[in-house]
C-alpha positions as CSV (number, residue, x, y, z in Angstrom):
1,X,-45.1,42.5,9.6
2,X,-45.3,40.0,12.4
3,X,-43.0,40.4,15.4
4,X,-40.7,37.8,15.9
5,X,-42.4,35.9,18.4
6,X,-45.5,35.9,16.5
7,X,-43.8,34.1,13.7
8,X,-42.4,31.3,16.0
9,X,-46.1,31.3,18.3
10,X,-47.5,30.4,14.3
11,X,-45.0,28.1,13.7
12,X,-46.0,26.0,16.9
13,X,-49.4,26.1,16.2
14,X,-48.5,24.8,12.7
15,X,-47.1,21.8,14.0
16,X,-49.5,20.9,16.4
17,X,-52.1,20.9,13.5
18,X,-50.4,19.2,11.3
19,X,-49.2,16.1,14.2
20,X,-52.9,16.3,14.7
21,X,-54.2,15.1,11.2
22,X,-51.4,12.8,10.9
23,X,-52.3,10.8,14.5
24,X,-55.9,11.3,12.8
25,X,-55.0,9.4,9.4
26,X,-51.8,7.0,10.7
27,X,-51.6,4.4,13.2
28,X,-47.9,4.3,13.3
29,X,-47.6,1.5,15.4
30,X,-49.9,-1.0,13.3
31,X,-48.4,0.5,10.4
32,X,-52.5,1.0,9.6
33,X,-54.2,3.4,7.0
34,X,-57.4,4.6,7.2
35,X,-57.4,7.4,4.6
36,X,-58.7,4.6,1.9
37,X,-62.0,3.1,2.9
38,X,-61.6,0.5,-0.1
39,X,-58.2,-0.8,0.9
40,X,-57.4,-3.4,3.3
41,X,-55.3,-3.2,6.5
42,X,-51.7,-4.6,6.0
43,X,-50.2,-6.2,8.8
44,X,-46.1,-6.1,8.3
45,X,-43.7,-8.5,10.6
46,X,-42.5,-7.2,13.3
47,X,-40.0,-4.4,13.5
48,X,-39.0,-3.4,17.0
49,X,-35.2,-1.0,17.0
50,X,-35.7,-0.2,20.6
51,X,-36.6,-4.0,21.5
52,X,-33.5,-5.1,24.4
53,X,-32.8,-8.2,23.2
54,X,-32.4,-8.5,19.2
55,X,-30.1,-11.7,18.8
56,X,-30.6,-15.4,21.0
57,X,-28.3,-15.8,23.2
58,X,-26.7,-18.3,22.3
59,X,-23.9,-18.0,19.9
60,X,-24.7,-21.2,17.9
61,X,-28.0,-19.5,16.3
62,X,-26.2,-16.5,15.3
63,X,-25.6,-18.2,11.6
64,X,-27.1,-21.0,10.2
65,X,-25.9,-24.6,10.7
66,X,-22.6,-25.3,8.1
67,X,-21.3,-21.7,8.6
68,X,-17.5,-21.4,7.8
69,X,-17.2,-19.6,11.2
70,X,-18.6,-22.7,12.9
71,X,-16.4,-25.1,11.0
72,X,-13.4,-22.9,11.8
73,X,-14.5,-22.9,15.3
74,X,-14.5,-26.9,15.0
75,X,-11.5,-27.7,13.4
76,X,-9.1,-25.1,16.1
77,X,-10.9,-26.8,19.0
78,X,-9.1,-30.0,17.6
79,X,-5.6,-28.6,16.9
80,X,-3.1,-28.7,18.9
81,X,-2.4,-25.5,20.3
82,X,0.2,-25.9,22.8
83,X,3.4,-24.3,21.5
84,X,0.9,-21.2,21.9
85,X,-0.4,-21.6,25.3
86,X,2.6,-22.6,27.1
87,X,3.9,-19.5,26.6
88,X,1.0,-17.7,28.6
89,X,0.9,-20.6,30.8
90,X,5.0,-19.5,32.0
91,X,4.0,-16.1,32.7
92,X,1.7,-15.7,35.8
93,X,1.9,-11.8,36.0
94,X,0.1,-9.4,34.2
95,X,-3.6,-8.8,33.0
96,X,-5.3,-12.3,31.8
97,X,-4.6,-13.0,28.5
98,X,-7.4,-13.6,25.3
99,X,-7.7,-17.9,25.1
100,X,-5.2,-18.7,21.8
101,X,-8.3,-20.7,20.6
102,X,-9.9,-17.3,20.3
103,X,-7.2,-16.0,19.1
104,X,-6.2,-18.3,16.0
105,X,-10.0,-18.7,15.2
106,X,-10.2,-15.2,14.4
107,X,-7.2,-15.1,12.2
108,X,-7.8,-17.8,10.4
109,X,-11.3,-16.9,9.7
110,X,-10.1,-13.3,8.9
111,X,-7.4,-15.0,5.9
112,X,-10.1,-17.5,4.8
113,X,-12.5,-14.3,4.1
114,X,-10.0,-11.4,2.9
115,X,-9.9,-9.9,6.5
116,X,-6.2,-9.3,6.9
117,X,-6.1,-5.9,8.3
118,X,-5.1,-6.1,12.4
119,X,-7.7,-2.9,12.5
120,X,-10.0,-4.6,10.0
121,X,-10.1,-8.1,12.7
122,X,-10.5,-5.3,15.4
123,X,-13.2,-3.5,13.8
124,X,-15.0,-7.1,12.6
125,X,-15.0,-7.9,16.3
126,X,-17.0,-5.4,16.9
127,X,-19.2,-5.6,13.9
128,X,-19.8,-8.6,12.3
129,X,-21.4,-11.2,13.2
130,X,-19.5,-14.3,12.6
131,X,-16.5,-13.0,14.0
132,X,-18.5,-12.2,17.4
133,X,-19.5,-15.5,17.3
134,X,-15.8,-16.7,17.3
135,X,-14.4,-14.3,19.5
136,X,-17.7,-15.0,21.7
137,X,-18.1,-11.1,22.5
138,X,-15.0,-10.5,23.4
139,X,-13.3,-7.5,21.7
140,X,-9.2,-7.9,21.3
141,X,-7.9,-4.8,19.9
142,X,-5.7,-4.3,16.4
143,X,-2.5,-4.0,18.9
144,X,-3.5,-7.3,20.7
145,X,-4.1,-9.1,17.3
146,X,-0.9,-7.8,15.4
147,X,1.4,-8.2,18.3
148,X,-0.2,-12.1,18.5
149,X,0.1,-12.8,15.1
150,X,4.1,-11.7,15.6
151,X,4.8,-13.5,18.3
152,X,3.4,-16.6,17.3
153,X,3.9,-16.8,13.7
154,X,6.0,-19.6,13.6
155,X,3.6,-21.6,15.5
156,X,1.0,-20.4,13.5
157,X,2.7,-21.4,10.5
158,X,3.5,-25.0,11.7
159,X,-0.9,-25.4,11.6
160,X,-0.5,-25.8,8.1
161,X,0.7,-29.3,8.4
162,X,-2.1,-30.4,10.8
163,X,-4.6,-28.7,8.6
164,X,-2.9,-31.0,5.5
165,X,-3.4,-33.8,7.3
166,X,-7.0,-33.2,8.0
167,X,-7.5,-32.9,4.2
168,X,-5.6,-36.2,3.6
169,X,-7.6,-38.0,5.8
170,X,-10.9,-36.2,3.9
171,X,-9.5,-38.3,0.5
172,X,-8.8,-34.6,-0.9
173,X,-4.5,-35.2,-1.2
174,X,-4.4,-38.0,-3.8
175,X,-0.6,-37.3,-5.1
176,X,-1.7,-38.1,-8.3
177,X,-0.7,-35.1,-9.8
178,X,1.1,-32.1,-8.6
179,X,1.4,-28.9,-10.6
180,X,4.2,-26.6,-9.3
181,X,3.7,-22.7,-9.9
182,X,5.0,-19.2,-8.3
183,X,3.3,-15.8,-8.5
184,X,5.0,-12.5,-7.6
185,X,3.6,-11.1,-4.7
186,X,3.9,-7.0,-3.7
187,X,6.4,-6.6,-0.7
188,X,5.0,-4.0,1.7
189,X,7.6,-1.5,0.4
190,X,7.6,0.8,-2.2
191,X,10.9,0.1,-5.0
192,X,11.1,4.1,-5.3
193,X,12.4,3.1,-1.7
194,X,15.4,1.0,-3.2
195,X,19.0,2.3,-4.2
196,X,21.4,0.6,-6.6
197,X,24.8,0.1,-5.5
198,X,26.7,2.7,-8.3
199,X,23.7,5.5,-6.7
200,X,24.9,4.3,-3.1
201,X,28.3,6.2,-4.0
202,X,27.6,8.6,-5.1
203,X,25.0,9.8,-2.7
204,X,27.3,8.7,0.0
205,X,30.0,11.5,-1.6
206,X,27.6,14.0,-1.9
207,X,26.3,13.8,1.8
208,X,29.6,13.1,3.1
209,X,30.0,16.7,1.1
210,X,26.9,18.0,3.1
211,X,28.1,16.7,6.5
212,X,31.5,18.1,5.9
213,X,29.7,21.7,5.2
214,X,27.7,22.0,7.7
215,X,30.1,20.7,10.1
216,X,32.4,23.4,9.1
217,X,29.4,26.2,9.1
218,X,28.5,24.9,12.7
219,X,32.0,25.3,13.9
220,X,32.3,28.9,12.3
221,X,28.9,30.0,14.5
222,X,30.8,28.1,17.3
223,X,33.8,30.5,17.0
224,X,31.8,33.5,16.7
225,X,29.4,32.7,19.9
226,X,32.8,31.9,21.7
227,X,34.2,35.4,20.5
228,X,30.7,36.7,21.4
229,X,29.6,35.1,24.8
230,X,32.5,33.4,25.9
231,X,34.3,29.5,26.0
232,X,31.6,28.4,28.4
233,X,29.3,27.0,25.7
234,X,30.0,23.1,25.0
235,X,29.8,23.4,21.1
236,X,29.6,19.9,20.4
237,X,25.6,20.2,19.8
238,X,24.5,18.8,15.9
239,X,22.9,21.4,14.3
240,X,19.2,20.5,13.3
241,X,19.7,20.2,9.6
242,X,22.5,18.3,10.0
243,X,19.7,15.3,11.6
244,X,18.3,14.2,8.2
245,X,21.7,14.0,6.3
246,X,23.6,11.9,8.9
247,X,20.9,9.3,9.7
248,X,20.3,8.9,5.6
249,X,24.3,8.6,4.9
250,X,24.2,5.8,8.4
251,X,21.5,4.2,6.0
252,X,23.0,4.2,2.6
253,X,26.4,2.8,4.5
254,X,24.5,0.2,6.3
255,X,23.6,-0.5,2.7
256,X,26.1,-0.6,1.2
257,X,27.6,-3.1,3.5
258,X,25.6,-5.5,3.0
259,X,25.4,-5.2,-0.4
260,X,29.0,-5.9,-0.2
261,X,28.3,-9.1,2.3
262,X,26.1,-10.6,-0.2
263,X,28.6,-10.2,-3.1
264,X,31.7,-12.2,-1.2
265,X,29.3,-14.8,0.2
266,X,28.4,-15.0,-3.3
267,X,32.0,-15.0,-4.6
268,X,32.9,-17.1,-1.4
269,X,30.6,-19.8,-2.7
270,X,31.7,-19.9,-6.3
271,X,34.8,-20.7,-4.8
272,X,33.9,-23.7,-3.3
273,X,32.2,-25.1,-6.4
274,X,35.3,-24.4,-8.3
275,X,37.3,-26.6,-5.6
276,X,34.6,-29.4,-5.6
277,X,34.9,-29.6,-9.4
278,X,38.4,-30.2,-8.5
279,X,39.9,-26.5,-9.0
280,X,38.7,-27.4,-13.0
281,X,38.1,-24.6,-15.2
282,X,39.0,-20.4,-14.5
283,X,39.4,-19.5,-11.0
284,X,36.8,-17.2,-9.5
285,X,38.0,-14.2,-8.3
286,X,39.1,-14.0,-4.5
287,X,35.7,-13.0,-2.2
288,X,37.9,-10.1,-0.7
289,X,38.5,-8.3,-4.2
290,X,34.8,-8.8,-5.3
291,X,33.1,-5.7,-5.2
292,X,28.7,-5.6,-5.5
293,X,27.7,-5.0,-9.6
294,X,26.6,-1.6,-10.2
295,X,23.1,-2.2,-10.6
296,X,22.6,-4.4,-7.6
297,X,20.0,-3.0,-5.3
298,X,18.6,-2.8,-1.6
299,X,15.6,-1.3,-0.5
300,X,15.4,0.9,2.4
301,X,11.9,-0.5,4.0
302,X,12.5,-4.0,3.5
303,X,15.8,-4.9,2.7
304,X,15.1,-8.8,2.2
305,X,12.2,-8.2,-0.5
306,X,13.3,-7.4,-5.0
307,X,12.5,-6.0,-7.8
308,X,10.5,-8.5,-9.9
309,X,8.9,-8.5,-12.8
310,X,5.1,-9.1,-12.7
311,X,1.8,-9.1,-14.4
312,X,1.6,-5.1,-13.6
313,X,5.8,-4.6,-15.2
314,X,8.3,-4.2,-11.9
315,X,7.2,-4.4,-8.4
316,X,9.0,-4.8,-5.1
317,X,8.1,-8.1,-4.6
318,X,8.6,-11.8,-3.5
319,X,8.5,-14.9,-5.1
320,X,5.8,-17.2,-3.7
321,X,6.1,-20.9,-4.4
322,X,3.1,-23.2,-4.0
323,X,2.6,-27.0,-5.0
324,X,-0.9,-28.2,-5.4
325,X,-3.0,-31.7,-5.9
326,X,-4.5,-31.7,-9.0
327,X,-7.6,-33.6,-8.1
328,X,-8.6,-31.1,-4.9
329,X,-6.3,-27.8,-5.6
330,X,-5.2,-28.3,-1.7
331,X,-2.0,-26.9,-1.5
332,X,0.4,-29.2,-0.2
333,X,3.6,-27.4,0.2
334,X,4.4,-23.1,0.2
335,X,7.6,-21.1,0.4
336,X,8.6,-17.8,0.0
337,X,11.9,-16.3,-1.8
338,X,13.0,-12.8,-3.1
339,X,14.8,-14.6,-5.9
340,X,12.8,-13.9,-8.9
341,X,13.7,-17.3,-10.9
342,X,11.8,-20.3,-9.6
343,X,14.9,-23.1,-11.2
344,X,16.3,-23.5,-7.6
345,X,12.9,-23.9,-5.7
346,X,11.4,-27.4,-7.6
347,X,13.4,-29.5,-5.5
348,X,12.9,-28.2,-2.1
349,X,9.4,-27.5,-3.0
350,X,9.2,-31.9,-3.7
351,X,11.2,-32.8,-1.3
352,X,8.7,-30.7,0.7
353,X,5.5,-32.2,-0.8
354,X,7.5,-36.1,0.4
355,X,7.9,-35.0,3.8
356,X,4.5,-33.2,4.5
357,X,2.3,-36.0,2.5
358,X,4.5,-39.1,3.6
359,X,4.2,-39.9,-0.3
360,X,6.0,-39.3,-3.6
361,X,4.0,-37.5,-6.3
362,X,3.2,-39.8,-9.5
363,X,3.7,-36.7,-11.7
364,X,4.8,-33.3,-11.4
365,X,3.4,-30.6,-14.0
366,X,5.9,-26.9,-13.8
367,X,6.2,-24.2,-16.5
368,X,9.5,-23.3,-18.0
369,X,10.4,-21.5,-15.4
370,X,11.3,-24.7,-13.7
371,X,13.0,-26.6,-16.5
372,X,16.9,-26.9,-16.1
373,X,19.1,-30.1,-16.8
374,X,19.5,-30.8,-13.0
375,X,15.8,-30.4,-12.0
376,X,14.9,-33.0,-14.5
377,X,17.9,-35.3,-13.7
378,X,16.2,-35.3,-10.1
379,X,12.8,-36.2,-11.1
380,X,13.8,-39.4,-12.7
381,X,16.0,-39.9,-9.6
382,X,13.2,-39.6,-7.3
383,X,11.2,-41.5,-10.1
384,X,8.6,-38.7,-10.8
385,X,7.0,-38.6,-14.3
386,X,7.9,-35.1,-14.9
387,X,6.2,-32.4,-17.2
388,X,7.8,-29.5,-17.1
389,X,7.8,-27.1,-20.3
390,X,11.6,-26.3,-21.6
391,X,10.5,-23.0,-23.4
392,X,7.7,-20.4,-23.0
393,X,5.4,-21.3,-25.7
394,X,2.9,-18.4,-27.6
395,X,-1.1,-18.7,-26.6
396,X,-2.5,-20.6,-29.6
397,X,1.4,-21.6,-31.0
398,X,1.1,-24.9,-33.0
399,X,3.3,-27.4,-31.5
400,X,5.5,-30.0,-34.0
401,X,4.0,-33.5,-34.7
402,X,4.5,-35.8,-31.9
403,X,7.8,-38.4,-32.7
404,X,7.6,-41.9,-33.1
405,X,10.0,-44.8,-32.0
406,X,12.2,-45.1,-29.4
407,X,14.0,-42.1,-28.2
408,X,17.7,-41.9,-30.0
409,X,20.6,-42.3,-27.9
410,X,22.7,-39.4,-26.5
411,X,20.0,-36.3,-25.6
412,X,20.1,-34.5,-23.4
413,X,17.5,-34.2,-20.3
414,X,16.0,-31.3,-22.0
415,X,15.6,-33.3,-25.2
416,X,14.0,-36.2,-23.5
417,X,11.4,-33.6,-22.2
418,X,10.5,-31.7,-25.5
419,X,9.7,-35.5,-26.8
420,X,7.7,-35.9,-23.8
421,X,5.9,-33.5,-23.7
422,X,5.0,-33.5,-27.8
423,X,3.3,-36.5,-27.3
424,X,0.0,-37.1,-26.7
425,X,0.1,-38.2,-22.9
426,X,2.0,-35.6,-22.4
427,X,0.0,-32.9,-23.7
428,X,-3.1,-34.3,-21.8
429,X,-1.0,-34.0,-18.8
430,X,0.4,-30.4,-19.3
431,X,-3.1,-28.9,-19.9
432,X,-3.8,-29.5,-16.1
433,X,-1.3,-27.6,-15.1
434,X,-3.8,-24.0,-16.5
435,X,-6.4,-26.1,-14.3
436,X,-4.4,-26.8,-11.0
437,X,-1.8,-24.4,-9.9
438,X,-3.2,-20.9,-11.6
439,X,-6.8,-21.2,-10.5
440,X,-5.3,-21.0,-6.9
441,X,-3.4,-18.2,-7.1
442,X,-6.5,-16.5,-8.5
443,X,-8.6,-17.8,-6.1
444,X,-6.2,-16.2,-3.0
445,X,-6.0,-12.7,-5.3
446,X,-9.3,-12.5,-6.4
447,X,-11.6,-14.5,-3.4
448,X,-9.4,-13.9,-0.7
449,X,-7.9,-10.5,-2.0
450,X,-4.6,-11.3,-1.2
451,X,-2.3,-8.6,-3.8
452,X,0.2,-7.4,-0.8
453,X,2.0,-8.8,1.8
454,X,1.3,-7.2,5.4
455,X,4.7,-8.0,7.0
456,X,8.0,-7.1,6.3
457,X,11.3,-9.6,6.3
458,X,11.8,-12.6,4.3
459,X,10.8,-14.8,7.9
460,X,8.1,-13.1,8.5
461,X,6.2,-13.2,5.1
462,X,7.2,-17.0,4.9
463,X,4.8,-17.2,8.2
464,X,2.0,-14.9,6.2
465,X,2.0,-16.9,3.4
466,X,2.0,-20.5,5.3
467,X,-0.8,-18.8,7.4
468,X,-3.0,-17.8,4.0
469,X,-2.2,-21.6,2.7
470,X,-3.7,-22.9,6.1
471,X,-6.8,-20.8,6.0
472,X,-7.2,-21.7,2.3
473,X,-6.7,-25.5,2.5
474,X,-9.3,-25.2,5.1
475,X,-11.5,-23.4,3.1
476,X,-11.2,-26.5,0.3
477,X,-12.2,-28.7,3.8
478,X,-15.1,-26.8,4.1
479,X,-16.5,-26.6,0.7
480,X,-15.6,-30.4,0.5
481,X,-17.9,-31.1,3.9
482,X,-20.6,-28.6,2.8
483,X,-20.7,-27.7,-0.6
């Protein structure tokens, strides 16, 4: 048996032979083989890891010409981004700031790809390429891009309207046809998180029980230590199990308050509607004796955001409201509510399409979602050939014949849209509305991966979604320039 610094003197002499027939067989440099006399040497392209300089330096040749970074990069250096700035530009102290050109570019570019994430822009900084090439080396951290992004939002969001009117100016907003759709979007909250108002009572008794225990259990140990070391001790001190209970009871009664807000506002303003019909009808009941339904809820981690039904059953969720031109699928107006029926939003969301385009829409297309006697009322007001759908209709239901002759006298708005929309202009028109409005919700879910809303508070997922409807429309700008 070999000692033990035999075996390792073999082993070295091992490896020398065997580095010796490989430097005798291999040119690893050359990437050359001379074991084969028959086969001729292959020259491969250059490959050099240790080589110092790997990219050009300059940023332009990073990506080839018509990149969506560069056309980003284009379209912020002609924005105007002084409602940013000036801020900075006020305050002289401190460590120098990143440029807000730098800034927005990155943002934007990070909605337009699917990059949401503050850590995600942070980490792309670092290593991907186009996003070096709009941050031009520098490397803002995921604090310096979140806290940004919050402080600026509603700047931010008010790009949207400068981006629209770059599009309009590209012939991509004709007005021709709007189609008007909402999709429930996942709150950043989970609805185990929420509590209805009957459960807020009687959790609130039961800790109030808790409290009141240990309260009396902490004062019986104070008694005993006073009997034991003396009055000296303060005894006020909470207990450490009593923590937890108190701050969740605080919660659940901050709840519950406004739970009970909400309900006299609500009470408060059927009020008022009963005195503009002229006190006509039953009297609602008085705001102060109104007490919150049972089953009304709030959630804990974002109070402002509901349970909705969706594609996937009940989510905690908002409502997100987006009008789009038919001909280009810009979007040309976005909101965001947490209430989960969309009746109230067509005519702020048309009213909001005539002030952003400076035009009225010809038609509007909406599913029956939309349809109620007063939003159809409006649209002929505001002279806007409306198709809106006055019931949910069965994939592959048979529709009734089309009517002939002049519409009878005496229906109802309703009625007058059911003949509409049986006709044969109208059916041609209503089909869009699959090919308009759907595709770009899709195209924000499944391109942009857009299933959950980063920010919390009705205000501030307002400015998230009007920032993901800027970097979209500018997407549409780019594919309309280069594609």
């Amino acid at each position: 048996t070999p000692l033990p610094g035999q075996c390792q003197s073999e082993n070295n002499r091992t490896n020398e032979t065997l580095g010796a027939c490989l430097s005798n067989h291999f040119s690893v440099g050359s990437q050359e083989w001379d074991g084969y006399d028959g086969r001729m040497d292959k020259t491969y392209r250059p490959y050099d890891p240790d080589q110092l300089l790997l990219l050009p330096p300059n940023l332009r040749d990073w990506l080839p010409a018509g990149h969506l970074a560069y056309f980003i990069t284009d379209v912020v250096d002609g924005l105007d981004l002084s409602a940013i700035s000036q801020v900075y530009e006020r305050e002289a102290r401190g460590y120098p700031p990143y440029h807000p050109a730098l800034m927005v570019k990155v943002l934007l570019y990070g909605y337009a790809t699917g990059v949401r994430s503050s850590r995600r822009l942070a980490r792309a900084c670092v290593e991907d390429v186009a996003f070096r090439v709009l941050a031009a080396n520098n490397t803002p951290d995921f604090r310096t891009l979140s806290e940004f992004r919050r402080r600026h939002l509603g700047p931010l969001s008010a790009l949207f309207q400068e981006v629209l009117r770059l599009c309009r100016q590209a012939g991509l907003v004709r007005l021709g046809t709007v189609a008007l759709d909402s999709t429930k979007v996942k709150a950043n909250a989970s609805k185990h998180k929420a509590m209805s108002y009957a459960r807020m009572e009687r959790a609130e008794r039961e800790l109030e029980a808790t409290v009141q225990r240990i309260l009396e259990a902490a004062e019986r140990v104070d008694t005993e230590e006073d009997e034991r070391f003396g009055p000296d001790r303060r005894g006020d001190e909470l207990p450490e199990e009593l923590a937890d209970p108190v701050r969740r009871l605080e919660k659940i009664r901050e709840a519950k308050g406004a739970l009970e807000v909400a309900a006299r506002q609500a009470a408060q303003a059927k009020q008022q509607a009963w005195r503009d019909r002229g006190r006509q009808g039953r009297p609602p009941r008085a705001p102060e004796t109104v007490r919150p339904a049972p089953n009304a809820q709030r959630n804990f981690t974002d109070p402002d955001s509901k349970i909705m039904k969706g594609a996937d059953g009940f989510i905690q969720a908002y409502s997100a409201q987006a009008a789009v031109d038919a001909q280009s699928q810009v979007i040309l107006a976005h909101d965001v509510s947490n209430q989960p029926a969309d009746t109230e939003h067509l005519k702020p969301m048309v009213e909001q399409v005539i002030a952003r385009s400076r035009r009225r829409p010809c038609r509007l297309l909406a599913d029956a979602g939309y349809c109620s006697e007063a939003n159809l009322a409006y649209l002929d007001r505001r002279g806007i050939e409306g198709y809106v759908a006055t019931r949910r209709v069965s994939h592959g239901e048979p529709l009734p014949p089309a009517p002939r002759g002049r519409p009878p006298a005496g229906l109802s708005w309703r009625e007058r849209m059911e003949r509409r929309l049986r006709s044969q202009r109208g059916q041609h028109y209503y089909r869009q509305r699959m090919t308009t409005a759907e595709p770009v919700f899709g195209q924000l879910k499944q391109a942009l991966g857009f299933r959950q809303f980063l920010l919390r508070g009705l205000a501030k997922v307002q400015g998230e979604w009007a920032l993901l409807c800027t970097a979209f429309n500018l997407r549409k700008l780019w594919s309309a320039a280069y594609g």
